[in-house]
C-alpha positions as CSV (number, residue, x, y, z in Angstrom):
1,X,-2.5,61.8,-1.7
2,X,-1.4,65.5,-1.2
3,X,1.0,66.7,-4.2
4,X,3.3,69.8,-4.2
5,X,3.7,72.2,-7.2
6,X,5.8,75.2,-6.9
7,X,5.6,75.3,-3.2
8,X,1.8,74.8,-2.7
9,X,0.5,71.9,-1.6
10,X,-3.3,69.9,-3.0
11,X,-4.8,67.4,-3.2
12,X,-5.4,66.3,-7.0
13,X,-9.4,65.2,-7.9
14,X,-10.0,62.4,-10.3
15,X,-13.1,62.4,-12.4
16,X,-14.3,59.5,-14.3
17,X,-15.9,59.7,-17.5
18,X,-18.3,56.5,-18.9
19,X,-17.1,56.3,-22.9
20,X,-19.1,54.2,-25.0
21,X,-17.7,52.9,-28.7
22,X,-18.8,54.2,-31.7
23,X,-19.3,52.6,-35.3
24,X,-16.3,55.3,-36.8
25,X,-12.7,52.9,-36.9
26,X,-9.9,54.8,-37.1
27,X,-6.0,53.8,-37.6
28,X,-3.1,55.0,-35.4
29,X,0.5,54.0,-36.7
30,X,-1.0,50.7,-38.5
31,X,-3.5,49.9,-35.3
32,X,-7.0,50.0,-35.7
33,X,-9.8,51.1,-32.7
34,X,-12.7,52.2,-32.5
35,X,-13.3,55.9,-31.9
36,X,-15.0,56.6,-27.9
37,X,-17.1,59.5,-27.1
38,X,-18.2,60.6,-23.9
39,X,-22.1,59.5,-22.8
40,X,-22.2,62.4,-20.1
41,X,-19.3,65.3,-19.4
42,X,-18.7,66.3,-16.1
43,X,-20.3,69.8,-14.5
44,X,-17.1,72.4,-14.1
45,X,-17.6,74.5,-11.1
46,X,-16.6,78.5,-12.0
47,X,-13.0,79.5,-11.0
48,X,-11.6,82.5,-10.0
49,X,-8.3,83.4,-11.1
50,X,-5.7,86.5,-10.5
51,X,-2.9,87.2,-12.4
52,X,-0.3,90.1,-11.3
53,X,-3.3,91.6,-9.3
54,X,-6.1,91.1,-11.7
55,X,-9.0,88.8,-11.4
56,X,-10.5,87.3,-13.8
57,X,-13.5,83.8,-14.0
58,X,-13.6,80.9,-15.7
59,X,-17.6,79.2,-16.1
60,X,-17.8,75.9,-17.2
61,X,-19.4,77.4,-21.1
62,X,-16.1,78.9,-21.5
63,X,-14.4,75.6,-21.1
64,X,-16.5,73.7,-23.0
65,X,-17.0,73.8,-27.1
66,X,-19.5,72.1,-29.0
């Protein structure tokens, strides 16, 4: 499906995640679940950026906090 923002035109990319359950129950507006964490997160390829003529890179360890 091609999608338009501002005049350019892409193609979005889905990436699915595997959760698993925890044993930590948490409550959201009187509901209870159980909290999900991710078994394995995705690889982010480096981008390259510019903004009003300067570039600048984004690595996936500057995405990513631990």
């Amino acid at each position: 499906m091609k999608l338009t923002y501002r005049g350019y035109d892409y193609n979005p990319t889905h990436i699915s995640i595997t959760m698993t359950n925890t044993d930590e129950k948490a409550t959201y507006r009187g509901v209870s679940y159980y909290v999900q964490q991710a078994q394995k997160l995705p690889t982010v390829p480096p981008h390259q950026f510019t903004y009003r003529g300067i570039s600048y890179g984004l690595s996936s360890k500057d995405l990513c906090t631990e």
